[in-house]
Backbone bond lengths (Angstrom), bond angles and torsions (degrees), N, CA, C in turn:
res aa  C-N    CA-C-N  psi(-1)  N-CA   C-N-CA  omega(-1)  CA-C   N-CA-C  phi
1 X - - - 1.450 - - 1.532 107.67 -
2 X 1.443 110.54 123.61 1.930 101.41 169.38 1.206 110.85 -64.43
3 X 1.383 100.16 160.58 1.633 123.23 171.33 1.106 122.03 -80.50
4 X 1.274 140.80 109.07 1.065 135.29 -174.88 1.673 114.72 -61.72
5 X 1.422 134.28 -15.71 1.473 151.28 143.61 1.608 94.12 91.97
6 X 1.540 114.08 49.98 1.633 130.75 149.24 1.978 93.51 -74.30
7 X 1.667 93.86 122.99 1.261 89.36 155.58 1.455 106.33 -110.75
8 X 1.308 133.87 171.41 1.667 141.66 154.00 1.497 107.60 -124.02
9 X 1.336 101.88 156.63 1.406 116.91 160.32 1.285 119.67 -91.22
10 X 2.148 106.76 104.88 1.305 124.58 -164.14 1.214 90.45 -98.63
11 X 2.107 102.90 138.04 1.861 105.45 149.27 1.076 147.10 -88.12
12 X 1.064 123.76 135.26 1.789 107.34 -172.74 1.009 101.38 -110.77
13 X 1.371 138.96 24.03 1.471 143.29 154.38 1.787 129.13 -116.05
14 X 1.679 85.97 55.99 1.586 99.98 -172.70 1.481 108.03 -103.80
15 X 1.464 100.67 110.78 1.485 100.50 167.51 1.413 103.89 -147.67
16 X 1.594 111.42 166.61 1.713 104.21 -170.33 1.673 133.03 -43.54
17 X 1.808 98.77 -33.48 1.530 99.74 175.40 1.300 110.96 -81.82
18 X 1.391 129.41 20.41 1.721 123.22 166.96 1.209 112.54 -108.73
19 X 1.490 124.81 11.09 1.517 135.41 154.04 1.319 116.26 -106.95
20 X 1.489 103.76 147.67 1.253 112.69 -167.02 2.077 98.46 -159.73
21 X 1.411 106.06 174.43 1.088 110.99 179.80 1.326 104.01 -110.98
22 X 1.077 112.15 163.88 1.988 117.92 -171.26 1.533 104.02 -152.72
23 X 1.358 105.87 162.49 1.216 113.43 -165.85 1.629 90.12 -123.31
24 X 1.491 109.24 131.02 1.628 140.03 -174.27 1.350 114.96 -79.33
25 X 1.216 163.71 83.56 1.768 147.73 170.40 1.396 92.83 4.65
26 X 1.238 136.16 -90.13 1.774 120.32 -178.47 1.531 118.37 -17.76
27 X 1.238 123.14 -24.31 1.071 123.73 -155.65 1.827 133.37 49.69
28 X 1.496 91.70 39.94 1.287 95.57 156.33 1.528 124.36 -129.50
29 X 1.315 106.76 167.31 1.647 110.75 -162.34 0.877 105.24 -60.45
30 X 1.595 130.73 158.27 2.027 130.04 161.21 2.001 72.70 -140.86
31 X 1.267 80.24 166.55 1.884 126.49 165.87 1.148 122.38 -132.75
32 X 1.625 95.84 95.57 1.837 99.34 -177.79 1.501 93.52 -129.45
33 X 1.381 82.71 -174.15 2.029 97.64 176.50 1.455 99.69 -77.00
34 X 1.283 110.55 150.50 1.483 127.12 176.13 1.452 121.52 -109.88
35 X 1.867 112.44 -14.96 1.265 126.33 -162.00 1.759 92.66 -137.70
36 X 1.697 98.21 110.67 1.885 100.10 169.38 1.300 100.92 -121.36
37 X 1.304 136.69 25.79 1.438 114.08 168.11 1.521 121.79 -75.75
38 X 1.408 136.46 19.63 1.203 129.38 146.51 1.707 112.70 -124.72
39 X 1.548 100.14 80.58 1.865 101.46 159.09 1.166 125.58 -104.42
40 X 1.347 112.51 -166.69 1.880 129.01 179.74 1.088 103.51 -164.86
41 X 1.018 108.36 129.22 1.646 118.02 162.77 1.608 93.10 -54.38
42 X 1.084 108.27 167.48 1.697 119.32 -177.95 1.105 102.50 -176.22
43 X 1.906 102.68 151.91 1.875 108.84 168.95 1.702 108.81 -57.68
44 X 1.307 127.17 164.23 1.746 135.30 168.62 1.496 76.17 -68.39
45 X 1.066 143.85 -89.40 1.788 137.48 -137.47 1.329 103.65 -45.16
């Protein structure tokens, strides 16, 4: 199958203490990563 050639910025430093909850200008909660000092650009697949 071709690649459609979406890259993202993948982490390779995912572990439970690099999530966290954050507070939005809306003021509602999200759960994202809190810690990106180890990425890569990477293919989406």
């Amino acid at each position: 199958m071709p690649s459609p050639g979406l890259r993202v910025q993948a982490c390779c430093d995912c572990y439970l203490m690099n999530l966290g909850g954050l507070a939005t200008p809306e003021r509602s909660g999200i759960c994202d990563m809190n810690d990106l000092d180890e990425t890569l650009p990477a293919p989406f697949e």
